[in-house]
KOLMI-397168 format. One record per residue: y, x, z of N, C-alpha, C, CB in turn; residue in three letters. Coordinates in nm, 4 decimals, padded with zeros to 6 digits. Glycine has a CB too. Layout:
# residues N
     n_c2     n_c1     n_c3    ca_c2    ca_c1    ca_c3     c_c2     c_c1     c_c3    cb_c2    cb_c1    cb_c3 residuo
        Y        X        Z        Y        X        Z        Y        X        Z        Y        X        Z     ALA
...
# end
This chain:
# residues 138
     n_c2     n_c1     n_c3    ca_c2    ca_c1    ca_c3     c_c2     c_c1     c_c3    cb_c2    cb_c1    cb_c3 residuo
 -00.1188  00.0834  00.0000  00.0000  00.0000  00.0000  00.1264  00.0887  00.0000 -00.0008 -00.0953  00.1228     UNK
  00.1316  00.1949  00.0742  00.2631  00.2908  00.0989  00.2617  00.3612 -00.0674  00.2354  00.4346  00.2576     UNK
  00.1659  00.3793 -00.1277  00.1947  00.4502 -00.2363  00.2498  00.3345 -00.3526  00.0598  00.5378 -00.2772     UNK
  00.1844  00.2526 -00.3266  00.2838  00.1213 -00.4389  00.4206  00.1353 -00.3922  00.2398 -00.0775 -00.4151     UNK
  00.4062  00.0955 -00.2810  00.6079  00.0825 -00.2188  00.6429  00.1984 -00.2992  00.6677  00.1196 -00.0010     UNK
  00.5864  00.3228 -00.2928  00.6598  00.4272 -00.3304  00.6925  00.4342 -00.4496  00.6129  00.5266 -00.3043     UNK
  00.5853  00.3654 -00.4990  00.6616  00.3637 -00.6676  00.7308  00.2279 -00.7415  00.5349  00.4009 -00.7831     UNK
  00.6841  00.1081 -00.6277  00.7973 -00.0048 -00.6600  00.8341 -00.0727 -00.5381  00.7487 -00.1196 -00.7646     UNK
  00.9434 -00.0096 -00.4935  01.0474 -00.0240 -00.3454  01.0800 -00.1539 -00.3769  01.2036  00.0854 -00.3202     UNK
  01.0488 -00.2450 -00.2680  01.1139 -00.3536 -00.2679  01.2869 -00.4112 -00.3065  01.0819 -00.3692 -00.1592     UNK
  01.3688 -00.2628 -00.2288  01.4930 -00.2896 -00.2778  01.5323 -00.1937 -00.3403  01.5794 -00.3226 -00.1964     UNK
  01.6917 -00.2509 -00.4561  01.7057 -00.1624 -00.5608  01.7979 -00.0839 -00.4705  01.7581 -00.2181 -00.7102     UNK
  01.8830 -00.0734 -00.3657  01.9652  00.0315 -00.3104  02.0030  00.0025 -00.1888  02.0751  00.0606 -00.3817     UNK
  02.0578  00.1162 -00.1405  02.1003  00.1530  00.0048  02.2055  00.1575 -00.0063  02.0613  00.2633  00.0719     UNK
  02.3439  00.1619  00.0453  02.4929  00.2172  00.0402  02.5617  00.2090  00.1588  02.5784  00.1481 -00.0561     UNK
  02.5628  00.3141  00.1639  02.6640  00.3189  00.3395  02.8319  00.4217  00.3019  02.5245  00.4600  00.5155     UNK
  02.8509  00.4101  00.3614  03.0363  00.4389  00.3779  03.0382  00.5395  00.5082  03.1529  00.2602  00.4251     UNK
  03.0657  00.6051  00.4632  03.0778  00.7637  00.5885  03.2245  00.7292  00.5982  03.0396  00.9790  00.5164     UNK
  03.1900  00.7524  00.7821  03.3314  00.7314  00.8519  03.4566  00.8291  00.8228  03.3080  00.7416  01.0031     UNK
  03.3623  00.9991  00.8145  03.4968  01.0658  00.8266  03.4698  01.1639  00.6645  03.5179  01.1757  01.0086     UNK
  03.5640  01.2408  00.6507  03.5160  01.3072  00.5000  03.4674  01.4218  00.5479  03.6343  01.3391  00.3754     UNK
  03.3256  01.4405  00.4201  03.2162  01.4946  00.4567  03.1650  01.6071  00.3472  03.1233  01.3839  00.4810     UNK
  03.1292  01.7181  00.3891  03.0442  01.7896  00.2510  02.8796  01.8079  00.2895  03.1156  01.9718  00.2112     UNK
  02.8421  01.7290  00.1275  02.7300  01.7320  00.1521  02.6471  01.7798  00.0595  02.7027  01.6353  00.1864     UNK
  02.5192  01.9064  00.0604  02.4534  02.0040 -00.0598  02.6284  02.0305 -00.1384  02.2951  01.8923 -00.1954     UNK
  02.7266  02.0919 -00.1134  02.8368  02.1466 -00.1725  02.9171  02.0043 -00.2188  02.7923  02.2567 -00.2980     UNK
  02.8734  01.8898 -00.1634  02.9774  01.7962 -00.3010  03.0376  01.7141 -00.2060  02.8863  01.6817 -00.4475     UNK
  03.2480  01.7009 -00.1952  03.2892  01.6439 -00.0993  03.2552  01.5148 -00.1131  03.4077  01.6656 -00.0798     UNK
  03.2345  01.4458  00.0150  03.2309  01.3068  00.0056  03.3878  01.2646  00.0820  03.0800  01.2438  00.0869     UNK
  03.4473  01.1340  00.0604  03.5715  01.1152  00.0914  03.5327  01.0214  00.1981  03.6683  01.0709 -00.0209     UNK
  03.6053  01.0140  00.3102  03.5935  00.9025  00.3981  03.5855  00.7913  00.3210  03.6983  00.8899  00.4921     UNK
  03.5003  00.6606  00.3326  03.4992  00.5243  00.3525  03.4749  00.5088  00.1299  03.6904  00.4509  00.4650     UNK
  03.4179  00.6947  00.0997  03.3583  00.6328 -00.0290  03.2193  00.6160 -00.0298  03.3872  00.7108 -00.1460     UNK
  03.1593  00.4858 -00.1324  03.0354  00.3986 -00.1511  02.9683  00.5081 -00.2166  03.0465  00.2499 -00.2395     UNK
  02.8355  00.5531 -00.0623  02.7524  00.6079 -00.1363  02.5621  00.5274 -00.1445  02.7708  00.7607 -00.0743     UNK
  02.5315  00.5850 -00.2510  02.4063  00.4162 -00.2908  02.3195  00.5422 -00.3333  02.4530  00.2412 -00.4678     UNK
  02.1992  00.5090 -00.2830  02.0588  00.5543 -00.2694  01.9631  00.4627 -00.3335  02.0212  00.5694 -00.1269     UNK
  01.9531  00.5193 -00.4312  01.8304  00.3968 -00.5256  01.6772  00.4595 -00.5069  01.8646  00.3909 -00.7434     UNK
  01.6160  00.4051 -00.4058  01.4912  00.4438 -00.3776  01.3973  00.4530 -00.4652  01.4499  00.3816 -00.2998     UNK
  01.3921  00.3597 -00.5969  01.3090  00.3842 -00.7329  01.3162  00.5003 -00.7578  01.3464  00.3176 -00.8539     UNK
  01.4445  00.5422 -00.7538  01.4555  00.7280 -00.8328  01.4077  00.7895 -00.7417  01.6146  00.8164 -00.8713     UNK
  01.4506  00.8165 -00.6276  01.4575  00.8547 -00.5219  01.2767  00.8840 -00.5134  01.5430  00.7487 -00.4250     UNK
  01.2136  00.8244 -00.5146  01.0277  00.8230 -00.5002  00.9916  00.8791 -00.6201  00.9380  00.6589 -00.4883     UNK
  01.0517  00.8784 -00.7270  00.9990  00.9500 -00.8579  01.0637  01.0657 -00.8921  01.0078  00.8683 -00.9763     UNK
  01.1558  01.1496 -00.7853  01.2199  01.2816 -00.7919  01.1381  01.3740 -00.8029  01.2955  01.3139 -00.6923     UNK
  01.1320  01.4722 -00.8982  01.0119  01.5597 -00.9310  01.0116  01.6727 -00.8361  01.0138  01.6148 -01.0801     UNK
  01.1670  01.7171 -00.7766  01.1553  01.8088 -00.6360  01.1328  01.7551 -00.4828  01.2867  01.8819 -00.6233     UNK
  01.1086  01.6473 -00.5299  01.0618  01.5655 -00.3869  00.9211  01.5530 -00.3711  01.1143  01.4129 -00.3778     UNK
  00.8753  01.5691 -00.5148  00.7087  01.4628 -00.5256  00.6193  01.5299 -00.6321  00.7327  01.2684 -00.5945     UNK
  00.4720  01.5722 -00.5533  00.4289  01.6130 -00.6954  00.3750  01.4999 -00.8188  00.3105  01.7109 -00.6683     UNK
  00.4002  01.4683 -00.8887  00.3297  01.4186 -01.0016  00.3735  01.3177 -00.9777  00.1927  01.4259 -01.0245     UNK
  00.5159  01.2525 -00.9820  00.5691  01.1528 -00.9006  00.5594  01.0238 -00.9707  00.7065  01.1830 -00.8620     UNK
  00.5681  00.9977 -01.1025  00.4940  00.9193 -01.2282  00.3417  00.8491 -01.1566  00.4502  01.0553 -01.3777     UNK
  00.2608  00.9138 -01.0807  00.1181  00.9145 -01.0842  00.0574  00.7764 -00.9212  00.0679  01.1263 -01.0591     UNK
  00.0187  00.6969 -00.9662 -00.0460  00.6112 -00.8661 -00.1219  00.7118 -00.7697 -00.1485  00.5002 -00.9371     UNK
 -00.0870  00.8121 -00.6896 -00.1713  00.8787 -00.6188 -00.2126  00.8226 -00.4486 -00.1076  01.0133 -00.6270     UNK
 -00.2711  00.7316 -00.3763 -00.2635  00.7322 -00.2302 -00.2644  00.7932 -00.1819 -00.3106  00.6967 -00.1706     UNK
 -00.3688  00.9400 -00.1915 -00.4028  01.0770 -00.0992 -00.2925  01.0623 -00.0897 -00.4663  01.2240 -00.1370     UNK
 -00.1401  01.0821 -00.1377 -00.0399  01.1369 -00.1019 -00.0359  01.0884  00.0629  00.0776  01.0988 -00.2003     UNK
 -00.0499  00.9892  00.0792 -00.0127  00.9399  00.2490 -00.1533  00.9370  00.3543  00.0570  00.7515  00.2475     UNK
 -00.2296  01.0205  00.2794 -00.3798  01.0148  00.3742 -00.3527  01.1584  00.4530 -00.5616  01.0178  00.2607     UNK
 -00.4299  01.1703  00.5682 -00.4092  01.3029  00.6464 -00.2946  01.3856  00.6790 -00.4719  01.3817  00.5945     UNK
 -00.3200  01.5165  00.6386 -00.2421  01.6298  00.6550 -00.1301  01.5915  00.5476 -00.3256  01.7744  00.6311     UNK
 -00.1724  01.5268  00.4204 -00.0987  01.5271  00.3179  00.0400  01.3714  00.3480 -00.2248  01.5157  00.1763     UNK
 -00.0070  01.3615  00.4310  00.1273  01.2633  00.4698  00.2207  01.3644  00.5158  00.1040  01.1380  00.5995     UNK
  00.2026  01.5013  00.6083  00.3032  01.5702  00.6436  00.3718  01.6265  00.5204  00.2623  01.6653  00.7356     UNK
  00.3367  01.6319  00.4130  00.4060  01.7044  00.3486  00.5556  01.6341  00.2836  00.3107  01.7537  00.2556     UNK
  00.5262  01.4965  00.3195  00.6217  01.4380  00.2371  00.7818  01.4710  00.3330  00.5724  01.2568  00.2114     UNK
  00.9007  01.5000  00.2592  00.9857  01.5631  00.3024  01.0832  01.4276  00.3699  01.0403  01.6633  00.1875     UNK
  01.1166  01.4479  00.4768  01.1975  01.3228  00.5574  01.3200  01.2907  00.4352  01.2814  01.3843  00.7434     UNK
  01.3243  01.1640  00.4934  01.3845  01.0707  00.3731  01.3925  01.0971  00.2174  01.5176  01.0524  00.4027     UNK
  01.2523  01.1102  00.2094  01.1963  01.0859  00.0418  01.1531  01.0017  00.0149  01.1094  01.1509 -00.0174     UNK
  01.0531  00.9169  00.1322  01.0459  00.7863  00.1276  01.1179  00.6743  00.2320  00.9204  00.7752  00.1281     UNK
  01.1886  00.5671  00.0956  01.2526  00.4860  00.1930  01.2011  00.3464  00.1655  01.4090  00.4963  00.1869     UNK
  01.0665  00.2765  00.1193  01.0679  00.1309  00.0689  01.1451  00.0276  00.1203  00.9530  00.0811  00.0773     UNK
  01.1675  00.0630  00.2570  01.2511 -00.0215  00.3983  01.3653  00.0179  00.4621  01.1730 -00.0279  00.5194     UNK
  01.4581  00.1030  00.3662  01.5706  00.1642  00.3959  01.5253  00.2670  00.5158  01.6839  00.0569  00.4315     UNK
  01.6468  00.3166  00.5809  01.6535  00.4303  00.6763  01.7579  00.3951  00.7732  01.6848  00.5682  00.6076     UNK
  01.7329  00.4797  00.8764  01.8221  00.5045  01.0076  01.8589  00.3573  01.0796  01.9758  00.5886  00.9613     UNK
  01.9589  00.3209  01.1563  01.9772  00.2545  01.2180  01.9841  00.1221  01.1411  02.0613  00.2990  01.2832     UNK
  01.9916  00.0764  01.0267  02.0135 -00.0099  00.9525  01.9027 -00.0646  00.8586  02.1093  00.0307  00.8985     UNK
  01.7654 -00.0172  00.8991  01.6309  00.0042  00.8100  01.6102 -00.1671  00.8445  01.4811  00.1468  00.8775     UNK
  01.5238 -00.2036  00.7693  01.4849 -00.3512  00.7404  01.4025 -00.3643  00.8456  01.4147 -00.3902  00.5993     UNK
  01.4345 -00.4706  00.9616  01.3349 -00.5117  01.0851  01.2428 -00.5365  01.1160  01.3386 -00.5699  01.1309     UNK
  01.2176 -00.6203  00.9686  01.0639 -00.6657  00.9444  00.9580 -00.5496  00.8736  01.0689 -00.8027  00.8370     UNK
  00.9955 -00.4545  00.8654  00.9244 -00.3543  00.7921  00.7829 -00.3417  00.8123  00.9776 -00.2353  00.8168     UNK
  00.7280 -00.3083  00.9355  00.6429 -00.3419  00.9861  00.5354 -00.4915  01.0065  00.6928 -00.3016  01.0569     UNK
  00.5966 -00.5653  01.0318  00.5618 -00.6614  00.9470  00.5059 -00.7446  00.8437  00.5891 -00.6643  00.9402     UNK
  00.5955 -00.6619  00.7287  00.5796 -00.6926  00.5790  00.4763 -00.5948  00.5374  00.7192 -00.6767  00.4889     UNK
  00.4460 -00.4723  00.6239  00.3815 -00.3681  00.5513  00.2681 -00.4391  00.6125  00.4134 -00.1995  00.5727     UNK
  00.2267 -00.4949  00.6997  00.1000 -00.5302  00.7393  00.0346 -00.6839  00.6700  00.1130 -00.5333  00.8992     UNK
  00.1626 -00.7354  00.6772  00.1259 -00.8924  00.6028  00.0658 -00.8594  00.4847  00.2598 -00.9986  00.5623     UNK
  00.1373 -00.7475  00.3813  00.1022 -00.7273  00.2707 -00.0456 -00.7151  00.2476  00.1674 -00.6318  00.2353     UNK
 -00.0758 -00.6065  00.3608 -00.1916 -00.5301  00.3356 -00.3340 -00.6388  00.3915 -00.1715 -00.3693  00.4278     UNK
 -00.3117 -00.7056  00.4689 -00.3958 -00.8845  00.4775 -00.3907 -00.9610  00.3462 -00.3056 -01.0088  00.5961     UNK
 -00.2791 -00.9660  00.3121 -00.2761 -01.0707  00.2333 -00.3633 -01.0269  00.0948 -00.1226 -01.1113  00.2109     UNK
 -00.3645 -00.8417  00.0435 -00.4031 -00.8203 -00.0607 -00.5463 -00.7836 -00.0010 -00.3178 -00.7277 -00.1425     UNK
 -00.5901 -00.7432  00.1052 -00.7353 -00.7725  00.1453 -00.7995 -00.9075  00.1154 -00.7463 -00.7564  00.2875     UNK
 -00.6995 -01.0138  00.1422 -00.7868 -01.1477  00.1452 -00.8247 -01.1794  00.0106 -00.7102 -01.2757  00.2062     UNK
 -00.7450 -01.1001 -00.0675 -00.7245 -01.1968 -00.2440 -00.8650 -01.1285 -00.2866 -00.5425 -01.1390 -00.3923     UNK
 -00.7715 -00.9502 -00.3126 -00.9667 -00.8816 -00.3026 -01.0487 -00.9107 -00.2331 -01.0039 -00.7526 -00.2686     UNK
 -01.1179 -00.9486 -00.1368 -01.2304 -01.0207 -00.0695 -01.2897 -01.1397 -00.1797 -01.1694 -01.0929  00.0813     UNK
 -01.2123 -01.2609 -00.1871 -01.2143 -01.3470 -00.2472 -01.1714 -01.4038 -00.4071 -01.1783 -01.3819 -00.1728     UNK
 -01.1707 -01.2907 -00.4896 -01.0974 -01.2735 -00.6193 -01.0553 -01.1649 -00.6810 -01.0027 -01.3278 -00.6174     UNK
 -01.1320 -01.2083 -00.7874 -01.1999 -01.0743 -00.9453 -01.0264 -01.1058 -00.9886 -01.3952 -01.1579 -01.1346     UNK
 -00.9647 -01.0024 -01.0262 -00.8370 -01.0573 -01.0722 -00.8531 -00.9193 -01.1958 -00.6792 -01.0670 -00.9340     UNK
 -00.8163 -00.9835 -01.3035 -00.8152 -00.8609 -01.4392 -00.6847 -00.9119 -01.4744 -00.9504 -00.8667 -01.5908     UNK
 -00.6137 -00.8243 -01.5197 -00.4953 -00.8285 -01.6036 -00.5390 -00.8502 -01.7430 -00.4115 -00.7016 -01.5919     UNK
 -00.4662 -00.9326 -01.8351 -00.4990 -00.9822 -01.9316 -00.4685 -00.8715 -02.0262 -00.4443 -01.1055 -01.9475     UNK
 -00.5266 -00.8027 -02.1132 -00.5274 -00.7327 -02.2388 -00.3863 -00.7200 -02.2991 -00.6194 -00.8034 -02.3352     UNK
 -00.3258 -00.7867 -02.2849 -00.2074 -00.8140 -02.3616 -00.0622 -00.8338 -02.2621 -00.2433 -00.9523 -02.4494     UNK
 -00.0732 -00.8276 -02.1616  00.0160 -00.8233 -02.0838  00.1138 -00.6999 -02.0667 -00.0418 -00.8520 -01.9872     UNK
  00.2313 -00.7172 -02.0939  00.3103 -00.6487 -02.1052  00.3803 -00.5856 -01.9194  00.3957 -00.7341 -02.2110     UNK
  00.3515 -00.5312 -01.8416  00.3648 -00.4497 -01.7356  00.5168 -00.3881 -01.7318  00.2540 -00.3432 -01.7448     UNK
  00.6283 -00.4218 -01.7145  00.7421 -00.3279 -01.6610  00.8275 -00.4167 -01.5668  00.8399 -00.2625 -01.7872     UNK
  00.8937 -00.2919 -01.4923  00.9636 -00.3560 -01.3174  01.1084 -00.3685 -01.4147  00.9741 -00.1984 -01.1164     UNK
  01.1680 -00.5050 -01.2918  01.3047 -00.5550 -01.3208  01.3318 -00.5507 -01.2308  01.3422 -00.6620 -01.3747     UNK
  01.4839 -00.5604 -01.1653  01.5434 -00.5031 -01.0735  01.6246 -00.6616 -01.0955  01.6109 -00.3338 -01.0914     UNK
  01.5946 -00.7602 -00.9565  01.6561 -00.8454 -00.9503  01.7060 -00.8040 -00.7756  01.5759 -00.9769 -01.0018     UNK
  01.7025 -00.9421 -00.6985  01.7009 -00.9380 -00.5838  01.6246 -00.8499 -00.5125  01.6840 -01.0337 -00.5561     UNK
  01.4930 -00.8667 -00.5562  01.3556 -00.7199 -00.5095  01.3181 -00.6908 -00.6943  01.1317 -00.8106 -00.3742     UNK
  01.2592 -00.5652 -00.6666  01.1804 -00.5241 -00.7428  01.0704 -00.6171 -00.7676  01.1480 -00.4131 -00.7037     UNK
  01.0429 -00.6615 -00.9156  00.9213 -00.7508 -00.9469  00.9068 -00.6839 -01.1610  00.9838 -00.9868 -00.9039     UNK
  00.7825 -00.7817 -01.1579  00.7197 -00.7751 -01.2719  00.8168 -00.8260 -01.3916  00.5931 -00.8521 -01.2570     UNK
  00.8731 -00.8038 -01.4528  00.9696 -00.8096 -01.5901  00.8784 -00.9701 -01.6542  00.9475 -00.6171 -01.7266     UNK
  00.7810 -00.9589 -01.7020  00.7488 -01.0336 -01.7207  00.5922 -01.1192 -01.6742  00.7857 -01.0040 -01.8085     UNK
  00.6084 -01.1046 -01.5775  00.5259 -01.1579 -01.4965  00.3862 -01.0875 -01.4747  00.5146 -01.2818 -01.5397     UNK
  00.3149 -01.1069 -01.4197  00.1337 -01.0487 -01.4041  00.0333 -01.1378 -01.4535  00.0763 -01.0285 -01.2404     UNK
  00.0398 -01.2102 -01.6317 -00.0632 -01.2366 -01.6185 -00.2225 -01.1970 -01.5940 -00.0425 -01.2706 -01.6724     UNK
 -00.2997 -01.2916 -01.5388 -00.4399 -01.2056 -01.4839 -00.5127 -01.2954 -01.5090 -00.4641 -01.1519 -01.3292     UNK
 -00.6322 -01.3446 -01.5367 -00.7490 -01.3399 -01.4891 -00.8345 -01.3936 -01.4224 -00.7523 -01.2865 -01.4592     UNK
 -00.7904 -01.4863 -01.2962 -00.8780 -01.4820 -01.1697 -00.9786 -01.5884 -01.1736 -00.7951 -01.4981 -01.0390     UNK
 -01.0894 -01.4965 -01.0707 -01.2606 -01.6077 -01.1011 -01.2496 -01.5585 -00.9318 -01.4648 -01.5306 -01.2518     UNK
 -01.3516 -01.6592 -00.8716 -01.3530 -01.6664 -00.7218 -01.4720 -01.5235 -00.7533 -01.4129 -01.8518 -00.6257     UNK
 -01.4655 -01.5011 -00.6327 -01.6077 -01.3581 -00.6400 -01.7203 -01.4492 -00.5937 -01.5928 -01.1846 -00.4998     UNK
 -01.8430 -01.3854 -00.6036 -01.9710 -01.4612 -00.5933 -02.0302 -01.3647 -00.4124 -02.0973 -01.4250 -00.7835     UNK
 -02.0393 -01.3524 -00.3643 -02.0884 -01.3341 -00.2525 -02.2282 -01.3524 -00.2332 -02.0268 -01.3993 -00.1794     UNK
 -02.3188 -01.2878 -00.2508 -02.4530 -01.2971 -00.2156 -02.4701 -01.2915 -00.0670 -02.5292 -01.1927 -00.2813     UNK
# end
């Protein structure tokens, strides 16, 4: 589940307003200017991530979760202002897509066209058609 977020973040940006003026990696920031963190890019940065294009999970299994560099991943924003329900949503998710797999063969249809749109959340451009047959359970 953390490696999907990572490659389709629920939200398209972050933007906070620094109180006082600031330099940051060499570049001034001005008091009270809009700075916006688009976590899509942000998870697919090639000095952040190896093979960052790539559906990988290992990335968040074991030792290999340490490697990931603090705030490279944000699906639920950061710092004092991070989304409440995060926890939450990361667990509902991960029930809810257990229950479907438990109970449902789902194939994507041959012809379905697959790319993210950036509305309110991140979703399917043109939808997910699929497939679905109940599973047979012996």
């Amino acid at each position: 589940m953390e490696e999907a977020l990572r490659l389709y973040p629920p939200i398209a940006a972050l933007s906070r307003m620094p109180e006082e003026d600031d330099i940051v990696g060499g570049l001034s920031i001005k008091r009270h200017a809009l700075i916006v963190i688009a976590p899509y890019v942000l998870h697919r940065h090639r000095r952040l991530w190896d093979r960052p294009d790539i559906f990988d999970p290992e990335r968040f299994f074991g030792p290999a979760r340490a490697t990931i560099p603090r705030f490279a991943y944000l699906p639920f924003g950061a710092g004092p202002r991070t989304c409440i329900g995060s926890s939450f949503a990361l667990q509902e998710a991960i029930i809810v897509l257990a229950t479907l797999v438990h109970r449902f063969d789902m194939q994507l249809l041959p012809e379905a066209k697959v790319w993210p749109a950036q509305k309110i959340t991140l979703r399917p451009a043109y939808g997910l058609p699929m497939r679905v047959a109940p599973r047979s359970h012996a």
